[in-house]
N, CA, C and O atoms as a Maestro MAE file, in Angstrom:
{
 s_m_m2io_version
 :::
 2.0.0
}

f_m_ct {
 s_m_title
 :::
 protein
 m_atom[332] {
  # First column is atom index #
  i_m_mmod_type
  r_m_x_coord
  r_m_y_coord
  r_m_z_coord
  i_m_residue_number
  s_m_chain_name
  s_m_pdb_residue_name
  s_m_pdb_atom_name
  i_m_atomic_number
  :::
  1 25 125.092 80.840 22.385 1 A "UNK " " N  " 7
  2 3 124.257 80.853 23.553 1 A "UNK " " CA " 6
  3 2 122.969 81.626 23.298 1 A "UNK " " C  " 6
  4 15 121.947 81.171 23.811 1 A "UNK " " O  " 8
  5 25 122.900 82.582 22.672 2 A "UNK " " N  " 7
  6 3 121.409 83.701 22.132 2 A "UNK " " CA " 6
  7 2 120.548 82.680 21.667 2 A "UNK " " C  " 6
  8 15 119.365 82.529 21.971 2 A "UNK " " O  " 8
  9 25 121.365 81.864 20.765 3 A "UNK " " N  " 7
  10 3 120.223 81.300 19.682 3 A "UNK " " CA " 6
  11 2 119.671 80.220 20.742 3 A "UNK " " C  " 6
  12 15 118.746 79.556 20.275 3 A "UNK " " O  " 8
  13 25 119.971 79.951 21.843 4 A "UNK " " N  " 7
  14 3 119.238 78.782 22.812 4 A "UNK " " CA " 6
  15 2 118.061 78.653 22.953 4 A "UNK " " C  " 6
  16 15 118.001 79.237 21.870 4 A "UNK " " O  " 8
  17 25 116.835 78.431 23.259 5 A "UNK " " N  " 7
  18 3 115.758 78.456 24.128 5 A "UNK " " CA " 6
  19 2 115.867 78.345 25.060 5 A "UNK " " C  " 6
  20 15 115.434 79.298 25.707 5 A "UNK " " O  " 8
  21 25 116.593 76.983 26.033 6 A "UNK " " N  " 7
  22 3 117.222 76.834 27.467 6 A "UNK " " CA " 6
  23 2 117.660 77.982 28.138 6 A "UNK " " C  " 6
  24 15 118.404 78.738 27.514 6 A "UNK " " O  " 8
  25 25 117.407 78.208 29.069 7 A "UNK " " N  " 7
  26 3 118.422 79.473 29.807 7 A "UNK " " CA " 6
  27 2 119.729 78.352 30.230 7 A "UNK " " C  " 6
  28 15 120.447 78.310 29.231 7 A "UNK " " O  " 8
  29 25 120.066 77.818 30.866 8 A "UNK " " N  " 7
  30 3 121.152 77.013 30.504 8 A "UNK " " CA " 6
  31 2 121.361 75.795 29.532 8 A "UNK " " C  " 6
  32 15 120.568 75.132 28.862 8 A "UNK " " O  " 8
  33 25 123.011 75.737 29.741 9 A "UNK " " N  " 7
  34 3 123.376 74.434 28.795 9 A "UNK " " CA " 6
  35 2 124.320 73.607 29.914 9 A "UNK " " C  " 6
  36 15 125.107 74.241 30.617 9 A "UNK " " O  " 8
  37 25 124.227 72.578 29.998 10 A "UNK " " N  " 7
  38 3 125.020 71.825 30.373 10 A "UNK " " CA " 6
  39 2 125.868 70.324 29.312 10 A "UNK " " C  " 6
  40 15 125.301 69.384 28.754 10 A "UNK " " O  " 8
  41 25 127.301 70.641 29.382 11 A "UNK " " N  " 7
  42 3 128.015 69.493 28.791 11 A "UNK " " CA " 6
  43 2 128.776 68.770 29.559 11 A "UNK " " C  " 6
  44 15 129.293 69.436 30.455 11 A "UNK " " O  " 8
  45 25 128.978 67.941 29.557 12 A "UNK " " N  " 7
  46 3 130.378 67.191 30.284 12 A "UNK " " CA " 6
  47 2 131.624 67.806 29.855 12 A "UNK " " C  " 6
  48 15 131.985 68.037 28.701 12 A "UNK " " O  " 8
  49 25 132.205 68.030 30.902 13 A "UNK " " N  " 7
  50 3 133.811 68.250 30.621 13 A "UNK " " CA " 6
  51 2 134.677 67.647 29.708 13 A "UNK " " C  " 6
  52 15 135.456 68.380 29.098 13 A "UNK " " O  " 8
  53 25 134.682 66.432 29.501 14 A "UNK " " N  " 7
  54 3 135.074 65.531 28.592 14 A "UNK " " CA " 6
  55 2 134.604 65.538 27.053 14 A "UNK " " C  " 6
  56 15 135.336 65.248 26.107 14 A "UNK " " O  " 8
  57 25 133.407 65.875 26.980 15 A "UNK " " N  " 7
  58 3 132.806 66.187 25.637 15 A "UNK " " CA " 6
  59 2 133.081 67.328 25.168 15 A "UNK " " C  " 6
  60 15 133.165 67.474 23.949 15 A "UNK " " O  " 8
  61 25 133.346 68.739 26.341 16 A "UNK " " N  " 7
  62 3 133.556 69.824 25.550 16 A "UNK " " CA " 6
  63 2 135.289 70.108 25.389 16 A "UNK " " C  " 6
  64 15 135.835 71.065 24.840 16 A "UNK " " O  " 8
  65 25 135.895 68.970 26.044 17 A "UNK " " N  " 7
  66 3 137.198 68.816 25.410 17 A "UNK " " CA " 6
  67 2 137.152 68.302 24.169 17 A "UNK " " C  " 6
  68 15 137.778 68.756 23.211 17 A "UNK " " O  " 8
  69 25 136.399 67.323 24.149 18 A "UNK " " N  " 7
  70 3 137.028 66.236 22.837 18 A "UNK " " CA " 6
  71 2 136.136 67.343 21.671 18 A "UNK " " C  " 6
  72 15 136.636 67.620 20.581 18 A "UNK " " O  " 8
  73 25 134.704 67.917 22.134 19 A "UNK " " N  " 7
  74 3 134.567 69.067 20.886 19 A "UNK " " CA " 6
  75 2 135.789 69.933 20.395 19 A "UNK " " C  " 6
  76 15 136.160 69.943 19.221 19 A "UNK " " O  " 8
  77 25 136.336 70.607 21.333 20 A "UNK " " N  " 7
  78 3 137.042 71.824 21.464 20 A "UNK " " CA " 6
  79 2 138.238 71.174 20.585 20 A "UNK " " C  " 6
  80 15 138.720 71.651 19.557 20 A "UNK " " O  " 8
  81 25 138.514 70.262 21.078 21 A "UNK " " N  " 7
  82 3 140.225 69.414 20.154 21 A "UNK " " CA " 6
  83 2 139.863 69.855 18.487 21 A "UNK " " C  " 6
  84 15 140.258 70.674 17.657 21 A "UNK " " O  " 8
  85 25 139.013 68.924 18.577 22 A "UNK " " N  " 7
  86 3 139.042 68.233 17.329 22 A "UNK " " CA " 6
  87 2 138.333 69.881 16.701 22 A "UNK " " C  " 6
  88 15 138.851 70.228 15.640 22 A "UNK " " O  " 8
  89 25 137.316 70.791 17.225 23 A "UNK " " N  " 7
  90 3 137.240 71.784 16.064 23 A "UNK " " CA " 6
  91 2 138.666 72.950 15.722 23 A "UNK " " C  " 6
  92 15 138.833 73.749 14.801 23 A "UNK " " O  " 8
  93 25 139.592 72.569 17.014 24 A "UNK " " N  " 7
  94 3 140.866 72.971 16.253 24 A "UNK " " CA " 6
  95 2 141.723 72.547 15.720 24 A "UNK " " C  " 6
  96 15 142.616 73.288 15.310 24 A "UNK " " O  " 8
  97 25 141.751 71.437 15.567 25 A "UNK " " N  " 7
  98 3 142.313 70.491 14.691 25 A "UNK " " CA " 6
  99 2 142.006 70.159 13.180 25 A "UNK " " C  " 6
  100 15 142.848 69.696 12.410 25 A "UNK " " O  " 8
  101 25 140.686 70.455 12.846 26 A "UNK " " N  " 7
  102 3 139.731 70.445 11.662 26 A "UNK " " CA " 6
  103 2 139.592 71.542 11.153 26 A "UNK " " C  " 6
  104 15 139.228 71.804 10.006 26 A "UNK " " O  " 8
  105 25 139.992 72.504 12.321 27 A "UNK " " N  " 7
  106 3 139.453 74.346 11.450 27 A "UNK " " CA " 6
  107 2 138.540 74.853 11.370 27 A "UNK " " C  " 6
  108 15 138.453 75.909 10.744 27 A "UNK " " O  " 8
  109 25 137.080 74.039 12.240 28 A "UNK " " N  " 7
  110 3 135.831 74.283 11.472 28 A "UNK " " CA " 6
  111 2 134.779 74.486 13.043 28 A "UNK " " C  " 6
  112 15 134.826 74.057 14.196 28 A "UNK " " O  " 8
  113 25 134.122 75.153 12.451 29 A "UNK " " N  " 7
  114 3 132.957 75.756 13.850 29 A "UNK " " CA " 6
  115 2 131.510 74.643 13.292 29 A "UNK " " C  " 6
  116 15 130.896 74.150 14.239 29 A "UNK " " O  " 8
  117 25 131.253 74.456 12.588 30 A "UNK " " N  " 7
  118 3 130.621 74.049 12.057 30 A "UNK " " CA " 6
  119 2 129.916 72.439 12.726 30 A "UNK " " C  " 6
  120 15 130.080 71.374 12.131 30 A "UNK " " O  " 8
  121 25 129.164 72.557 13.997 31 A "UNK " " N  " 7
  122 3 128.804 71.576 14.695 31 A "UNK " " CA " 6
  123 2 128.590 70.286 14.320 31 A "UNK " " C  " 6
  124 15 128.934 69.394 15.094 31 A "UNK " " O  " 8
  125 25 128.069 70.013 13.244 32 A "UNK " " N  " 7
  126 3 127.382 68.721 12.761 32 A "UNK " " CA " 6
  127 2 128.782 68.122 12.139 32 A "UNK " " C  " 6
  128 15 128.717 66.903 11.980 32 A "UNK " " O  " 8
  129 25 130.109 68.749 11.730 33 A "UNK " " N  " 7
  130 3 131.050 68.102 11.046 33 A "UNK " " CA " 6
  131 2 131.680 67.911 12.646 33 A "UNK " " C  " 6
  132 15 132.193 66.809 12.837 33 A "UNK " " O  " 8
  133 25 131.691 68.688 13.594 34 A "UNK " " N  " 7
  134 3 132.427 68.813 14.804 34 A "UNK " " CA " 6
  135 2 132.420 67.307 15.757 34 A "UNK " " C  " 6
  136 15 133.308 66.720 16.377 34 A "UNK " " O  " 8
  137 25 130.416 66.926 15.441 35 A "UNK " " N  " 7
  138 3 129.953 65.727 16.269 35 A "UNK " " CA " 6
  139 2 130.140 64.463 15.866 35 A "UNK " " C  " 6
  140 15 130.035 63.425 16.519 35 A "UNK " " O  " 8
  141 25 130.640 64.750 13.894 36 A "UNK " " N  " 7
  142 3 130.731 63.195 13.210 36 A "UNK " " CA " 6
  143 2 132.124 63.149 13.407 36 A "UNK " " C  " 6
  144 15 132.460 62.003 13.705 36 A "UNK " " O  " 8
  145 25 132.985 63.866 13.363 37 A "UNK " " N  " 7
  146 3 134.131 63.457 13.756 37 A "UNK " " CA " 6
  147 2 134.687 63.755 15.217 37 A "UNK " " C  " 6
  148 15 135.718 64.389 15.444 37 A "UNK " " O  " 8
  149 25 134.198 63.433 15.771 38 A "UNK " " N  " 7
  150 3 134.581 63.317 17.641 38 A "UNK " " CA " 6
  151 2 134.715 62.149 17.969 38 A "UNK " " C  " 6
  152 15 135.577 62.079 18.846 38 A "UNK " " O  " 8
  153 25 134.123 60.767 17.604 39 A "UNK " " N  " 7
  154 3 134.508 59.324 17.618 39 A "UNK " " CA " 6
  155 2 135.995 59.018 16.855 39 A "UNK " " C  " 6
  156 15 136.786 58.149 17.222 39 A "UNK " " O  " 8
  157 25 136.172 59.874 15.786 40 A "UNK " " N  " 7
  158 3 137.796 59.197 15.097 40 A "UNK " " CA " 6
  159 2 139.062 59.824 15.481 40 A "UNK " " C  " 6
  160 15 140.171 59.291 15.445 40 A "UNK " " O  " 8
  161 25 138.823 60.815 15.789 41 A "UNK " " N  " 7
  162 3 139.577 62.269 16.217 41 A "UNK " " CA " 6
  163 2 139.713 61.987 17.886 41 A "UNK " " C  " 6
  164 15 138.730 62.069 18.621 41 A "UNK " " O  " 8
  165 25 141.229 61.602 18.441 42 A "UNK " " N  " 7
  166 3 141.270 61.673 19.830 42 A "UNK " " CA " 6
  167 2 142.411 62.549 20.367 42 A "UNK " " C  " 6
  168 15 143.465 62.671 19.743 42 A "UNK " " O  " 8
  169 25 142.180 63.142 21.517 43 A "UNK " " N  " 7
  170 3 142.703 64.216 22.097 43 A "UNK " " CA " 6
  171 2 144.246 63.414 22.522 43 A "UNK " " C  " 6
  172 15 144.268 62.284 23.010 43 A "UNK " " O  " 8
  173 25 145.084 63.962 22.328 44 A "UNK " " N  " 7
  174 3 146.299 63.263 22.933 44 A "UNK " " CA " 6
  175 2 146.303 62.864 24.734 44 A "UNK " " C  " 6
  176 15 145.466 63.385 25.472 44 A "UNK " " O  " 8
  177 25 147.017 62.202 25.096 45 A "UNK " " N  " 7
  178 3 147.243 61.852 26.849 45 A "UNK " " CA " 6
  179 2 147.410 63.189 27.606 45 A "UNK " " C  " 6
  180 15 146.749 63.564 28.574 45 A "UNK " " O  " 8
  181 25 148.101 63.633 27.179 46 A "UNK " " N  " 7
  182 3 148.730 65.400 27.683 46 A "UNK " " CA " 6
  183 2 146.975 66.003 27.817 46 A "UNK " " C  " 6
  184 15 146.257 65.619 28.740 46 A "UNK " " O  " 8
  185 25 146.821 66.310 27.479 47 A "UNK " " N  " 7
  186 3 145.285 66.869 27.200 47 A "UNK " " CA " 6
  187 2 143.977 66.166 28.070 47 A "UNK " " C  " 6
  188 15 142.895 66.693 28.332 47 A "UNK " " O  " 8
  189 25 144.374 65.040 28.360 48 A "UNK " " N  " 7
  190 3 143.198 64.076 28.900 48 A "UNK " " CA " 6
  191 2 143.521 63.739 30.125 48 A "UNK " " C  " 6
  192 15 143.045 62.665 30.492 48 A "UNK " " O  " 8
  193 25 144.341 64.448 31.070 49 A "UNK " " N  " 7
  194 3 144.429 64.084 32.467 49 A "UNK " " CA " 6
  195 2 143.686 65.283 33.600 49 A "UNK " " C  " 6
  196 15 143.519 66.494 33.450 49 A "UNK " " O  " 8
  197 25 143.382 64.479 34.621 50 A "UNK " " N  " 7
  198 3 143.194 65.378 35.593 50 A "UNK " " CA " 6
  199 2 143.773 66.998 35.718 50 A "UNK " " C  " 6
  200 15 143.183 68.077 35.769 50 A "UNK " " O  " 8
  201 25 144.816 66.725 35.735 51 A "UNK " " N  " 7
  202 3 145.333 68.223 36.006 51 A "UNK " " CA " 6
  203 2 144.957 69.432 34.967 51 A "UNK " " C  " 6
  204 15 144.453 70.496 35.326 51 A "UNK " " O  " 8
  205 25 145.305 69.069 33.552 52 A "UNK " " N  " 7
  206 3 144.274 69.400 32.720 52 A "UNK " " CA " 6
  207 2 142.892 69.923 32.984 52 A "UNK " " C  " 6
  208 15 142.295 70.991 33.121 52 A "UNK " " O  " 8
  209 25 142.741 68.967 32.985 53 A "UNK " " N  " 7
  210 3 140.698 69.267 33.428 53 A "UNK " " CA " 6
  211 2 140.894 70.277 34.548 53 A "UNK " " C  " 6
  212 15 140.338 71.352 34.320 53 A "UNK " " O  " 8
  213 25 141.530 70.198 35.668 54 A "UNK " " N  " 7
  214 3 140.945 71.158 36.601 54 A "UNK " " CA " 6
  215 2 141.472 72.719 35.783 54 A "UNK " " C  " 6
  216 15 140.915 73.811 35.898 54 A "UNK " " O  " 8
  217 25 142.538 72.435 35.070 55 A "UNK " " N  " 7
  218 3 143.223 73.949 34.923 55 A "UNK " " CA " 6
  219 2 141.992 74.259 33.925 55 A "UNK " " C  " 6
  220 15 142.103 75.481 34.018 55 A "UNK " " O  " 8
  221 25 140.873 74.089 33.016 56 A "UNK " " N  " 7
  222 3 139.882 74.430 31.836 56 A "UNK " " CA " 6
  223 2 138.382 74.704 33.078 56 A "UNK " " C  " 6
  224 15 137.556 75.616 33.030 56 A "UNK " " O  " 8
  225 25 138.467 73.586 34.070 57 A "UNK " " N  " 7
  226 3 137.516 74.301 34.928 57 A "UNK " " CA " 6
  227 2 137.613 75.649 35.512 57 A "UNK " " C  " 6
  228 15 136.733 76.506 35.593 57 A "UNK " " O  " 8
  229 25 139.062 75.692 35.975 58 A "UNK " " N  " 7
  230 3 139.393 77.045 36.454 58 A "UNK " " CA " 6
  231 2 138.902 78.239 35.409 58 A "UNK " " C  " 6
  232 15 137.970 79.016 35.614 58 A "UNK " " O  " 8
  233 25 139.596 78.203 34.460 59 A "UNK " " N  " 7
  234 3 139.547 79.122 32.922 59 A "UNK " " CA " 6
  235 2 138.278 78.983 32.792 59 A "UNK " " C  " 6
  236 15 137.868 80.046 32.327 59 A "UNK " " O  " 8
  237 25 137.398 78.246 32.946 60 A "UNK " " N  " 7
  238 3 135.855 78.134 32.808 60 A "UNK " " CA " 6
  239 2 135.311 79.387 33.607 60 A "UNK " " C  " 6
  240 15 134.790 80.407 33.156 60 A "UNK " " O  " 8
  241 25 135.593 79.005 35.011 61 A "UNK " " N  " 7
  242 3 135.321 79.630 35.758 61 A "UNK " " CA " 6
  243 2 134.797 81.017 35.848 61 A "UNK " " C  " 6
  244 15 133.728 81.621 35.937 61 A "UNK " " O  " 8
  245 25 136.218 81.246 35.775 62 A "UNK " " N  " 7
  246 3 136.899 82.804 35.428 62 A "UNK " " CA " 6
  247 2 136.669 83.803 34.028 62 A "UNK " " C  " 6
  248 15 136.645 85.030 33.934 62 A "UNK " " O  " 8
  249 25 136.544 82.951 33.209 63 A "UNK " " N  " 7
  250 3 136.211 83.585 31.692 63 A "UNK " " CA " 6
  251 2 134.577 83.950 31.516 63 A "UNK " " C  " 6
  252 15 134.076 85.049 31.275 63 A "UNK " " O  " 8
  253 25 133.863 82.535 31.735 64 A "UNK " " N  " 7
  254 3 132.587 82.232 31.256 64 A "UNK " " CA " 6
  255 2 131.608 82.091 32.428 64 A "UNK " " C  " 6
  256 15 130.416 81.820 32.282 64 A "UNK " " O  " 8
  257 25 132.257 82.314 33.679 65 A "UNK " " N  " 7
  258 3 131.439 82.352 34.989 65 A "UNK " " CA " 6
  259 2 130.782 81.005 35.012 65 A "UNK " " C  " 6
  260 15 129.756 80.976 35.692 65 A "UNK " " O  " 8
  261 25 131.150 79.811 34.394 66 A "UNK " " N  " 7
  262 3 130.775 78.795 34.614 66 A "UNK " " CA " 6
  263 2 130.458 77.886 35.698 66 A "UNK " " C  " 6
  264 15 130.960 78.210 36.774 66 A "UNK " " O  " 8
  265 25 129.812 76.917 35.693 67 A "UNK " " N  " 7
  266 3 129.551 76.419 37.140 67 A "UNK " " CA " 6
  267 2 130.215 75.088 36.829 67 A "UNK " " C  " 6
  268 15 130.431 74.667 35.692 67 A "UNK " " O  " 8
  269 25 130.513 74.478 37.963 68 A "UNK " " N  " 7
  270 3 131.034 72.655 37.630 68 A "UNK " " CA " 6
  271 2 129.785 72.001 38.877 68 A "UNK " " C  " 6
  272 15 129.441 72.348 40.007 68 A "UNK " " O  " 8
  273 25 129.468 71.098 38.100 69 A "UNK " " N  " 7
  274 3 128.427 69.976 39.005 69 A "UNK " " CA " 6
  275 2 129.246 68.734 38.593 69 A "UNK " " C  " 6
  276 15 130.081 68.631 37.694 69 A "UNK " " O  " 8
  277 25 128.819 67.856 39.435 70 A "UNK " " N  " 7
  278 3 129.672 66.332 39.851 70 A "UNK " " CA " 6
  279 2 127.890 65.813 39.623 70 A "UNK " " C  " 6
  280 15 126.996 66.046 40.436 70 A "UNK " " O  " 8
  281 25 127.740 65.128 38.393 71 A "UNK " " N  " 7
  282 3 126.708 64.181 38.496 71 A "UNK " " CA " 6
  283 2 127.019 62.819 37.835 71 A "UNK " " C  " 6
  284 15 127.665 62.718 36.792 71 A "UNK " " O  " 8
  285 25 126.422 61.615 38.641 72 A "UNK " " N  " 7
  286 3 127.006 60.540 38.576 72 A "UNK " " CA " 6
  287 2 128.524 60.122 38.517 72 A "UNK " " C  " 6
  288 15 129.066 59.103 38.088 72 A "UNK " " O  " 8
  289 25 128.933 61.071 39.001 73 A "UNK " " N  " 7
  290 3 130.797 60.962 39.422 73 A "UNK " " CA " 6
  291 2 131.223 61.708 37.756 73 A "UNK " " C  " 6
  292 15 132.398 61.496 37.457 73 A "UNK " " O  " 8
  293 25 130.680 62.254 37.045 74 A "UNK " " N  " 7
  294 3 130.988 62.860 36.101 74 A "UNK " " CA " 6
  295 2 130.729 64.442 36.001 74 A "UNK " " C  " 6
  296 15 129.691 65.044 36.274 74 A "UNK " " O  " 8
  297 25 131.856 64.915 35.573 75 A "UNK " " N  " 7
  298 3 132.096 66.425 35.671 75 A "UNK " " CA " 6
  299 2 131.583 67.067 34.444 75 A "UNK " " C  " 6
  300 15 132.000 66.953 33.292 75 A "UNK " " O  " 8
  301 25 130.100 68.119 35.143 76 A "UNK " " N  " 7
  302 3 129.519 68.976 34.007 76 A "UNK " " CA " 6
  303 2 129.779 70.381 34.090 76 A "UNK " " C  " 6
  304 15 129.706 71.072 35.106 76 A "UNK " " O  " 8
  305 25 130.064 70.715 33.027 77 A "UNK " " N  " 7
  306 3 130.072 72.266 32.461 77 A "UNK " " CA " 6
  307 2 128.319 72.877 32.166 77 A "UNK " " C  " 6
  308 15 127.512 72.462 31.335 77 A "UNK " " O  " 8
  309 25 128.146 74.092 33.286 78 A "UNK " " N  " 7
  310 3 127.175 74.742 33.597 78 A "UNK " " CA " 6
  311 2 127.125 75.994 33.093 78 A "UNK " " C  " 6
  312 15 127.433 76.910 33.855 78 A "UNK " " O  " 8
  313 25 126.733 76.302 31.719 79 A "UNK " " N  " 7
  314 3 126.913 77.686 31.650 79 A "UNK " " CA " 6
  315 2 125.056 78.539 31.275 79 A "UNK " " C  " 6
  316 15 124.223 78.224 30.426 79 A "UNK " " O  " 8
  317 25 125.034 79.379 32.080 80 A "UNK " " N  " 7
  318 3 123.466 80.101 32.280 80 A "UNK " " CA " 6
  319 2 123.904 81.598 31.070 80 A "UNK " " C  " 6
  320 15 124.913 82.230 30.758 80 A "UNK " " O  " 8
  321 25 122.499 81.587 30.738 81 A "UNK " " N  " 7
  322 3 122.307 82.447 29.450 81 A "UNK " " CA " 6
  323 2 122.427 84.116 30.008 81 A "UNK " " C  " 6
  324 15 121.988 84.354 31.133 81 A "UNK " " O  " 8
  325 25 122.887 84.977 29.385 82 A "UNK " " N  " 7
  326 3 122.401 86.487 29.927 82 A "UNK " " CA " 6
  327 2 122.184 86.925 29.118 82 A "UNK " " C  " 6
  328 15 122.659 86.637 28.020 82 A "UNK " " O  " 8
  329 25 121.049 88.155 29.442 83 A "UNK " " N  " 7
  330 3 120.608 88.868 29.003 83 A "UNK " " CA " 6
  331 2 121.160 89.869 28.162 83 A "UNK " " C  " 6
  332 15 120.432 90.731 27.669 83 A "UNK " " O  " 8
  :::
 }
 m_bond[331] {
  # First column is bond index #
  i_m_from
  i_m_to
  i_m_order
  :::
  1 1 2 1
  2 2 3 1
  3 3 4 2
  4 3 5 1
  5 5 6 1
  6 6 7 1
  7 7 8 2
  8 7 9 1
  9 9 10 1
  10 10 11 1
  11 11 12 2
  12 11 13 1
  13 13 14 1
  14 14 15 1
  15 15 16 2
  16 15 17 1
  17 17 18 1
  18 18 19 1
  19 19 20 2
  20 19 21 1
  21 21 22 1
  22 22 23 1
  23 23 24 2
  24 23 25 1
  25 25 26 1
  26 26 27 1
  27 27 28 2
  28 27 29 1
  29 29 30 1
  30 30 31 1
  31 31 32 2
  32 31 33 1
  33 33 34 1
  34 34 35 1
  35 35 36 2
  36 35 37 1
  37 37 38 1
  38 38 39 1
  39 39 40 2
  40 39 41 1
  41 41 42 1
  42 42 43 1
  43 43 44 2
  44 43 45 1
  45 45 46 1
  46 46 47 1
  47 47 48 2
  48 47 49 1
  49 49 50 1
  50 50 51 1
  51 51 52 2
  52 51 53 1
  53 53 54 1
  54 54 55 1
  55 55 56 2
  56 55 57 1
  57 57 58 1
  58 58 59 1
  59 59 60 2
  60 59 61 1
  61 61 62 1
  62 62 63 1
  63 63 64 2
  64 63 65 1
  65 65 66 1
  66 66 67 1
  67 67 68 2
  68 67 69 1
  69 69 70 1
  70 70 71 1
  71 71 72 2
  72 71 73 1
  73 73 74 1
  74 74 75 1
  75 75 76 2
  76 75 77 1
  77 77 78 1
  78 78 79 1
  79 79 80 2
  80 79 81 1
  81 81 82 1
  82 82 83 1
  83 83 84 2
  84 83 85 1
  85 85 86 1
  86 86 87 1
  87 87 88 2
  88 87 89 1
  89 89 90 1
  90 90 91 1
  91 91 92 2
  92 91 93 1
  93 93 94 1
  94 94 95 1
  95 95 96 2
  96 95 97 1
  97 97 98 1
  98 98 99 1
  99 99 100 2
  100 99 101 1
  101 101 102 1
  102 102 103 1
  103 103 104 2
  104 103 105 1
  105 105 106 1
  106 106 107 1
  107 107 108 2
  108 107 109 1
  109 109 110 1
  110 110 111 1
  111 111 112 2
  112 111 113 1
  113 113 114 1
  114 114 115 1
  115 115 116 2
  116 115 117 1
  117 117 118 1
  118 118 119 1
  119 119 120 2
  120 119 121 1
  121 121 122 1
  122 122 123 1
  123 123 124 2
  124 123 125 1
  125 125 126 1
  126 126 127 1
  127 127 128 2
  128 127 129 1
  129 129 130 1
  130 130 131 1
  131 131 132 2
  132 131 133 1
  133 133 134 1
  134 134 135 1
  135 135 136 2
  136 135 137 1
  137 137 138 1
  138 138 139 1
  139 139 140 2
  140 139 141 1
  141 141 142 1
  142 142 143 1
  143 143 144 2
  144 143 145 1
  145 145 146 1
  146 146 147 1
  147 147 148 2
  148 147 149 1
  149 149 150 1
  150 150 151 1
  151 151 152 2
  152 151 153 1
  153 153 154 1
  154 154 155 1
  155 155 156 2
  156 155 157 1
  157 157 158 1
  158 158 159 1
  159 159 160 2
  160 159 161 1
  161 161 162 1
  162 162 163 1
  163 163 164 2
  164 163 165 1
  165 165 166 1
  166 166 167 1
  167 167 168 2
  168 167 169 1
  169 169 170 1
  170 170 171 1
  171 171 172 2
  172 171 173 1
  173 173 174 1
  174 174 175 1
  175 175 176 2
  176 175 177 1
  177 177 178 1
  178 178 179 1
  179 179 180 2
  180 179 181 1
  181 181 182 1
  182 182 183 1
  183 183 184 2
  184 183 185 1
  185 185 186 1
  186 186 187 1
  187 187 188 2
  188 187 189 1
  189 189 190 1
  190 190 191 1
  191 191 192 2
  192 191 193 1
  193 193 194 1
  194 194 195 1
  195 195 196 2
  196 195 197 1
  197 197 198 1
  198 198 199 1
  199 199 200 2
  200 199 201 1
  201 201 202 1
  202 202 203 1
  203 203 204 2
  204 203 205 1
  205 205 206 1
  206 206 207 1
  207 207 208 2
  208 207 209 1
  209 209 210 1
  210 210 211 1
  211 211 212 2
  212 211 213 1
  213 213 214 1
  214 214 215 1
  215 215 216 2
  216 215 217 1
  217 217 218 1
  218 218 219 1
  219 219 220 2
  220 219 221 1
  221 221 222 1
  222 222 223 1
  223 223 224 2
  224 223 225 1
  225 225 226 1
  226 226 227 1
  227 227 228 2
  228 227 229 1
  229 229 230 1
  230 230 231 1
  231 231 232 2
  232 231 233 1
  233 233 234 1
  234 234 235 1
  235 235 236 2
  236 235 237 1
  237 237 238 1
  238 238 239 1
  239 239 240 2
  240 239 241 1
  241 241 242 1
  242 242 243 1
  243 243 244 2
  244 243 245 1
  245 245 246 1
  246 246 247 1
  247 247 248 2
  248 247 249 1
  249 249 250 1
  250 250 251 1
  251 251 252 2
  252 251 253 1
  253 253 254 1
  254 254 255 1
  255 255 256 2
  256 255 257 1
  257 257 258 1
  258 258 259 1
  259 259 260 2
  260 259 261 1
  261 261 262 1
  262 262 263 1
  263 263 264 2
  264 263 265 1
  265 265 266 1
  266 266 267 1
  267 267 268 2
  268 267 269 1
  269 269 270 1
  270 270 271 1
  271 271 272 2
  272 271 273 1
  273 273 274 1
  274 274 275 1
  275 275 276 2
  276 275 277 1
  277 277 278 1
  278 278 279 1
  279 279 280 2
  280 279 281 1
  281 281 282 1
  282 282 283 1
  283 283 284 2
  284 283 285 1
  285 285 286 1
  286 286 287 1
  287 287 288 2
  288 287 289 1
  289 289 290 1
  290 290 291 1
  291 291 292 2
  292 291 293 1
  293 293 294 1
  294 294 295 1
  295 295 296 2
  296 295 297 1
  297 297 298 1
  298 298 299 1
  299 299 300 2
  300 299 301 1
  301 301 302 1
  302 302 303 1
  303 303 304 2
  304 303 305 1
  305 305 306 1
  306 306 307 1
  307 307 308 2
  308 307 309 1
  309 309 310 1
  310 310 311 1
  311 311 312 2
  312 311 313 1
  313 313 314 1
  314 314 315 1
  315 315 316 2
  316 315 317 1
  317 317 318 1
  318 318 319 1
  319 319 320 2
  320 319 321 1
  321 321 322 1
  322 322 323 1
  323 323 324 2
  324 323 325 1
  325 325 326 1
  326 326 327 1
  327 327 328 2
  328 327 329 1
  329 329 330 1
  330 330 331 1
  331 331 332 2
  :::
 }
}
């Protein structure tokens, strides 16, 4: 988040799952290997339902003071930079 220019970032919920899977699945922080393999690499069913999602919004919430926005019926992850 430091190294940003943006004072926020916004991702979709869905993207920062299927990131989050697959860089623990691979072992690697390392973004550019994280984004080429996010198309072959899929999150199991368990992982990809509603109930899910709300319990990582919650933990969002609460951890990272995150915000959730609903744009175009799709759920974004809002997180603002501090100082």
């Amino acid at each position: 988040m430091n190294s940003t220019k943006s004072k926020r970032i916004s991702i979709k919920l869905r993207t920062l799952l299927r990131y989050t899977y697959v860089s623990y699945v691979k072992k690697t922080t390392d973004i550019s290997v994280i984004r080429g393999l996010v198309p072959r690499v899929r999150p199991p069913a368990w992982l990809t339902n509603q109930y899910y999602y709300r319990e990582i919004e919650r933990v969002l919430r609460d951890k990272f003071d995150a915000k959730i926005e609903t744009r175009r019926q799709l759920r974004y992850v809002v997180l603002h930079k501090t100082r």
